[in-house]
C-alpha positions as CSV (number, residue, x, y, z in Angstrom):
1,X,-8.3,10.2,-17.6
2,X,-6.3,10.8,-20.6
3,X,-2.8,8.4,-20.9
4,X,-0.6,11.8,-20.0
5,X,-2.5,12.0,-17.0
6,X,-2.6,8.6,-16.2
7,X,1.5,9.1,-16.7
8,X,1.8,11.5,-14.6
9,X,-0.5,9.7,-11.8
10,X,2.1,6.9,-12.4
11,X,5.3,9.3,-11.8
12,X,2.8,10.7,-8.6
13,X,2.6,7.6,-7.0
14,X,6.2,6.5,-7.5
15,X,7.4,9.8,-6.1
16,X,4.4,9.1,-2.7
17,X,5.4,5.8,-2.2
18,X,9.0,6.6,-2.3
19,X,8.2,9.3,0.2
20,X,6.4,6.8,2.6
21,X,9.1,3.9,2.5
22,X,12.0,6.7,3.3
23,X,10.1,8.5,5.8
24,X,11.6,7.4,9.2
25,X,7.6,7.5,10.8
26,X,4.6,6.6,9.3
27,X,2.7,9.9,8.4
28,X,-1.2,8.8,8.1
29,X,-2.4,12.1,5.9
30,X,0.7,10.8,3.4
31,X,-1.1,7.0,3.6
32,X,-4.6,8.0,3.0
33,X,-3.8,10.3,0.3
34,X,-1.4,7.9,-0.8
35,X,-4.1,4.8,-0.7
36,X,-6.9,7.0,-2.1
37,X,-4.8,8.3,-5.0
38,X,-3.9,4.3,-6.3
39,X,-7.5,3.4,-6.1
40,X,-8.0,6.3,-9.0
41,X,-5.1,4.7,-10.8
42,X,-6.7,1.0,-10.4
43,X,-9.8,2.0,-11.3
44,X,-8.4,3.7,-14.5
45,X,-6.3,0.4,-15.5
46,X,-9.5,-1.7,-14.6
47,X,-11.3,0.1,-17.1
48,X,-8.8,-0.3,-19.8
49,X,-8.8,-3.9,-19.5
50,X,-4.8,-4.2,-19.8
51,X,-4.1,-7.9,-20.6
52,X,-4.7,-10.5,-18.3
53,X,-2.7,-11.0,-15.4
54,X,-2.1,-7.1,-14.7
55,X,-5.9,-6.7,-15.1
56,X,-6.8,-10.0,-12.6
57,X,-4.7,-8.3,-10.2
58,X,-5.4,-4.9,-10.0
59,X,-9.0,-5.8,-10.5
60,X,-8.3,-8.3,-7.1
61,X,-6.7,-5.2,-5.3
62,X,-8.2,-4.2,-2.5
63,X,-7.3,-0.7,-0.5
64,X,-5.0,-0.4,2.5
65,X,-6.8,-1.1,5.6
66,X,-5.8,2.3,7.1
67,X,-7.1,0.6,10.5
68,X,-4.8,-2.3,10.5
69,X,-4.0,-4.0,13.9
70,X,-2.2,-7.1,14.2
71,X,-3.3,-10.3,15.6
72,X,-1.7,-11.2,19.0
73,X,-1.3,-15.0,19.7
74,X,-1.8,-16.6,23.0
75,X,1.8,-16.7,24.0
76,X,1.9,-12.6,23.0
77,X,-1.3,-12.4,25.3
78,X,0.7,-13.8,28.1
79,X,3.9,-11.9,27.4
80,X,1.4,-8.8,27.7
81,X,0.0,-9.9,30.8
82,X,3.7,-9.9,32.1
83,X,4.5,-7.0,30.9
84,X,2.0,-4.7,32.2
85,X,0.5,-3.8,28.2
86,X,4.0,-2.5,27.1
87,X,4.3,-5.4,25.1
88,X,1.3,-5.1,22.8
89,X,1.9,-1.2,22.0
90,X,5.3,-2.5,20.5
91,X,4.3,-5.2,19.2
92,X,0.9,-3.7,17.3
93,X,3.3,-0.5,16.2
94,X,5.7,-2.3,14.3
95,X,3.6,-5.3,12.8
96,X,1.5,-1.7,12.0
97,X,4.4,0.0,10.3
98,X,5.5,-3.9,8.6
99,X,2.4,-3.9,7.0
100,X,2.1,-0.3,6.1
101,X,5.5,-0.4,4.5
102,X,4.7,-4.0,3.2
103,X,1.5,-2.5,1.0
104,X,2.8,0.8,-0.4
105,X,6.0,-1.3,-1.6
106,X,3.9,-3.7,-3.3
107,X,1.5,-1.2,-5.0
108,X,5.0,1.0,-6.1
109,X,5.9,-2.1,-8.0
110,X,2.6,-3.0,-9.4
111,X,1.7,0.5,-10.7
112,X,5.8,0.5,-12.0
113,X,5.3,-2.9,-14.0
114,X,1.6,-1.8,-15.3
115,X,3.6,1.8,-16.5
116,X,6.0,-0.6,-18.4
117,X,3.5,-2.4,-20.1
118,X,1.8,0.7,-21.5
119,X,5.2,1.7,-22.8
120,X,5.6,-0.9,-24.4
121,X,1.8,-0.8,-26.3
């Protein structure tokens, strides 16, 4: 990948991620495209061995778990019970979309920062 690609992979993700954390529902096909294209990216800056902390951490970076569900503690279990499973579907959906939103946020500023650090090389 040659650095104008890599520039315009950067300007790609920034305009994705932007799309995502805007949109008012989560759109799956806009996440995995989304999660497959930054794994290209990381790759790419792994490969270039950028100095050290951007490298440790994008080499640490692991992908979006696409199948993400969270964790419900015993007092959620019983609030469930309660409430006939309506509960849990809330509960999972937003802690879902938190996480989601959570992720693609944090990868916008990490490929932002790495972007500024090749400017400035």
């Amino acid at each position: 990948m040659t650095i104008d690609e890599l520039y315009k992979a950067f300007n790609d993700i920034e305009f994705q991620a932007t799309r995502i954390l805007k949109a008012k529902n989560l759109d799956r096909d806009h996440l995995s495209r989304f999660n497959e294209r930054t794994e290209e990216i990381r790759r790419q800056l792994v490969s270039m061995r950028l100095q050290g902390a951007i490298h440790d951490t994008m080499n640490d970076l692991k992908k979006i778990d696409e199948e993400y569900l969270p964790r419900l503690s015993f007092g959620r279990k019983v609030l469930n019970i309660l409430l006939f499973g309506q509960h849990k579907k809330r509960f999972q959906s937003k802690g879902q979309l938190r996480y989601f939103m959570e992720e693609v946020s944090k990868r916008k500023q990490l490929f932002a920062y790495a972007k500024g650090e090749l400017n400035e090389d």
